[in-house]
N, C-alpha and C positions, 0 to 999 in steps of 0.2 A: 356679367358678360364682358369680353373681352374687345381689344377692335379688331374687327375684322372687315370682312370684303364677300361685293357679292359677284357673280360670276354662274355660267350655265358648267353642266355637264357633258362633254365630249363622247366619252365613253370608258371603253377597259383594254386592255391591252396589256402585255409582260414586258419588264426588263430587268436587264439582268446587272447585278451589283458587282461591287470589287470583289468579292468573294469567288463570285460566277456563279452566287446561288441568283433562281430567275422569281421576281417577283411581283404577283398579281396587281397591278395597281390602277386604281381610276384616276382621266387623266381632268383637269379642271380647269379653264378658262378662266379666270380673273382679271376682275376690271381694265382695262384703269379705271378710278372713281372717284368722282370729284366730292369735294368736300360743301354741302347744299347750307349744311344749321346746323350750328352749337347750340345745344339745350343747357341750360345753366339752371340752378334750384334759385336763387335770389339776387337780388341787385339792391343798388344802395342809392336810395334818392334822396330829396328833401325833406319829407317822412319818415325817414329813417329807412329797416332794408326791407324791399317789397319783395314779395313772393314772384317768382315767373314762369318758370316749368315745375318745377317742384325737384327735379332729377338732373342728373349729368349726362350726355347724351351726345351722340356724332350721330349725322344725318349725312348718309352716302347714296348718291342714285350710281345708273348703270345702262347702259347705252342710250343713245341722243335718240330722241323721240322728233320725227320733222314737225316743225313747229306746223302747218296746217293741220297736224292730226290730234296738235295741244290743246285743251282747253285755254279761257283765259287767266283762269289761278292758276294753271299750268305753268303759263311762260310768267306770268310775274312773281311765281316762287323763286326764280331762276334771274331773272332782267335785272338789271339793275337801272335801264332807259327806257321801262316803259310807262307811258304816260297812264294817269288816272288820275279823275278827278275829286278822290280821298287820299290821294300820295302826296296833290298840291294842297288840299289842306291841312294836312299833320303837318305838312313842311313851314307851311305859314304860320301855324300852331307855336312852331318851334321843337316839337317831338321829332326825335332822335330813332331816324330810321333804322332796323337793323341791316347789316350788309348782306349783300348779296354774292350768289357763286359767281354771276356772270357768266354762264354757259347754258349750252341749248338746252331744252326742255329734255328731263330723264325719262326714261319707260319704266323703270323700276328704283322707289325710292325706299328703301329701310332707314332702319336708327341701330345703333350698337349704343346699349348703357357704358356709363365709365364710372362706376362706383368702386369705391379706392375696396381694394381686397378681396377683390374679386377678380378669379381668372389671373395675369400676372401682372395687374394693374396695382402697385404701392403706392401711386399718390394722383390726384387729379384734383388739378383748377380750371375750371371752366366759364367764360364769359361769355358775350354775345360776338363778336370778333376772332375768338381763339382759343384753344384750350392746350395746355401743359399737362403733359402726363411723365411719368416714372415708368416705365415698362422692366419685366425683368425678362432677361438672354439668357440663353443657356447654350453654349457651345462646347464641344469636343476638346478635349485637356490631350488623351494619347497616354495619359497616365494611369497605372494600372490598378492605384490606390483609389484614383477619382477620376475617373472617367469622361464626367461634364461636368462644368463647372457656370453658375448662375454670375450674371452681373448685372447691372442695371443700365440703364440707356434713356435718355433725354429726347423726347418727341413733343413737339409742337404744333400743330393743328390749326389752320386758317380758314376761313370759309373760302371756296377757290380752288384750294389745293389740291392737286390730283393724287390719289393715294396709287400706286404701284405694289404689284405681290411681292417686290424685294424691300419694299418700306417695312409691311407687317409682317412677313414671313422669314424675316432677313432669322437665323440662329432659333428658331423653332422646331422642336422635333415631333409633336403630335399635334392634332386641331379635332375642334369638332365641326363637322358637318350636317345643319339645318335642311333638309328639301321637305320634298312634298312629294310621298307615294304614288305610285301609278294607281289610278283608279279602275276597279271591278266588277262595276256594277253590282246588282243586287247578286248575290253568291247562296249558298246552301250552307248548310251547316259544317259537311266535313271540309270545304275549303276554305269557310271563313272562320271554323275554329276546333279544325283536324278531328271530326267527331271519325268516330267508328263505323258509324253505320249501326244498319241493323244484321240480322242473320241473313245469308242468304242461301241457307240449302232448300231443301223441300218445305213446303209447308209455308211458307213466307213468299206472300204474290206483292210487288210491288214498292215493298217498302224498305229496299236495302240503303237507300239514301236518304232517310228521312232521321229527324231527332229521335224517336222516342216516345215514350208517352207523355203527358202533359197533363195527369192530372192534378199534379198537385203547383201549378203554377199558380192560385189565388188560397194557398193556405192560411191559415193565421190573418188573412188579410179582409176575409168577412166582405168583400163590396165584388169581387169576381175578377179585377185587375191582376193584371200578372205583377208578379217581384220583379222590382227592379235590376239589371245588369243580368237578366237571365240572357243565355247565351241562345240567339236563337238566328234563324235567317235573313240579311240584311245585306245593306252596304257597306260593301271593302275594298278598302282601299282609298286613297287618296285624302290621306290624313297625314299631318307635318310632324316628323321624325326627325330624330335628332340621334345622329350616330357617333359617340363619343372618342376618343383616345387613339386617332387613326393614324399610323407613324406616316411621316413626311421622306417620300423615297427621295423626289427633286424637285427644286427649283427653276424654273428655267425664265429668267428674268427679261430674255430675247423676246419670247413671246407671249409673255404675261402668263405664262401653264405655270400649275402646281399638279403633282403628282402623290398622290397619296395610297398607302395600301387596303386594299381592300376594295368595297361594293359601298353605296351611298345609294337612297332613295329616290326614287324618279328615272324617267326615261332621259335619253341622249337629247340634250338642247332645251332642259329643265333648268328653271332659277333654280341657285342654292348661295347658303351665308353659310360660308366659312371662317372661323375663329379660331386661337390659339386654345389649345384645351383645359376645360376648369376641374379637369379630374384630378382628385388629390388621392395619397395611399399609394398601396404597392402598385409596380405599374404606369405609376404617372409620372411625366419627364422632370417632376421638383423630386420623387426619390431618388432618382438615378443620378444626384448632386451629393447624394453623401457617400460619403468613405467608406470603401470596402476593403477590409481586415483581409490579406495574404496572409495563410498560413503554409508555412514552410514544411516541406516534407522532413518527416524522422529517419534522423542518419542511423 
C-alpha cells in the first residue's frame, strides 16, 4: 500500500476539461492529516536488534474529536502533557518514550503500510520519530514520443506533521479508492445476486421472486448442511470496496478537494482512504512512461 490520506465523500458532479469534453467525477474532501505513529519492524538496543511492529507503517487520523467525548487512551495517544502515573515511571526507569503528535484527539485513525515495492514506494526507512521514503512522480512531458515521464521525489515523515492532498497527490494521475458500501439490508436473491426469477405466466402462483428449487443444497455432503457460498438471500451491502485505477481530473489544494473520475462506494459524508494506485499493466499510469513508436505515413 501506498501513502495516502483519508477524507469523507462530498458527492458527483461534472466538469468540463480543456478539450471541452465534460466529465463525470466524484468530488473528495481530504484531510489535512496529522501524522499520529511511525510503525518501524526493529530497533537496535543492548541486546542486539529487538523486534517492534514487525512492519513499516504511517498512522494518520482525520478530524479533531472534542476532547470530552475522548476516551482516556484517546487523548494520551495524541498529548504529549499528559500526566499518568505509568509515564512517571518509565520516565524514572529511564525508558525512552515514543513521541507524540501533539494534537487533539482524532475521530478517525488508519495506517498506510510503507513496504519498499509496493504501489510507487522504492525505498523506506522507518524509525520511531520519522520515516524517509523515495516516492516515484509521474508528470506530463508534451512530448509525443513519451508522454509522462516518472521521477523520484524525497519525502520525510515526522510524527506532527500535517499531511495536505498537494504533499501526496502532488504529479499523480490515478489512485485507489477504499470506502465502505451503502448498506441493504437483508435483500432477495435477484437484487442481491441478479437472479432471474422464476416464470411468471400462467400456472405459477407466487413464486416469481423466489430462487428456485433447493434440492440439492446438502449433495455429497451426507449431514443435511447446505454447500458453502451457495448464492442465497441475505445481507447487501455494506462491505469495504476497493475501487482501483480511477484518473485524477483535479487537484484543488485551496480546499483540500481531490477530484477523481468516476463513482466510489458509500453515501455523501462516508469515510474513504485514498492512495496513489498499485495497478501495474496496461492501463496503469507506470505504462503510459514508456515510448511510443510514431510511425510516419507512406509518401
Amino acid at each position: 500500500m501506498s501513502l495516502g490520506l483519508l477524507g469523507y465523500k462530498v458527492g458527483m458532479t461534472q466538469v468540463f476539461v480543456g478539450d471541452g469534453t465534460a466529465e463525470p467525477v466524484t468530488v473528495l474532501q481530504l484531510g489535512p492529516c496529522p501524522v499520529l505513529q511511525i510503525k518501524y519492524p526493529s530497533a537496535t538496543g543492548d541486546k542486539g536488534d529487538v523486534r517492534k511492529d514487525g512492519y513499516s507503517a504511517v498512522q494518520l487520523g482525520f478530524k479533531d474529536k472534542p476532547r470530552k467525548s475522548a476516551t482516556r487512551p484517546e487523548q494520551g495517544h495524541v498529548a504529549a502533557n499528559l500526566k499518568s502515573k505509568r509515564k512517571e515511571a518509565r520516565q524514572k526507569a529511564g525508558v525512552q518514550l515514543p513521541p507524540k503528535a501533539d494534537c487533539e484527539p482524532q475521530r478517525h485513525v488508519r495506517e498506510f503500510r510503507l513496504d519498499k515495492g509496493t504501489g510507487f514506494i522504492t525505498k523506506a526507512e522507518c524509525g520511531p520519530a520519522e520515516a524517509k521514503l523515495t516516492v516515484e512522480r509521474i508528470k506530463p512531458t508534451g512530448d509525443v514520443k513519451q508522454p509522462f515521464q516518472a521521477y523520484p521525489e524525497e519525502m520525510t515523515l515526522k510524527v506532527g506533521q500535517v499531511l495536505k492532498v498537494e504533499d501526496v497527490f502532488k504529479d499523480v494521475l490515478a489512485v485507489d479508492v477504499i470506502g465502505t458500501s451503502k448498506g441493504r439490508g437483508t435483500q432477495g436473491v435477484m437484487k442481491r445476486h441478479n437472479f432471474a426469477g422464476l416464470p411468471a405466466a400462467h400456472g405459477a402462483k407466487k413464486v416469481h421472486r423466489q430462487a428456485g428449487s433447493t434440492s440439492s443444497l446438502a449433495s455429497n455432503r451426507g449431514s443435511g448442511r447446505p454447500k458453502k457460498g451457495l448464492k442465497r438471500a441475505g445481507r447487501y451491502g455494506n462491505e469495504r470496496i476497493t475501487i482501483r485505477n480511477l484518473k485524477v481530473i483535479k487537484v484543488d489544494a485551496e480546499n483540500n478537494l481531490l477530484l477523481v473520475r468516476g463513482g466510489i462506494p458509500g453515501f455523501p459524508g462516508a469515510l474513504v482512504m485514498v492512495r496513489p494506485t498499485n495497478k501495474v499493466g496496461p492501463g496503469s499510469p507506470k505504462s503510459k512512461t514508456k515510448k511510443v513508436e510514431v510511425v510516419g505515413k507512406k509518401k
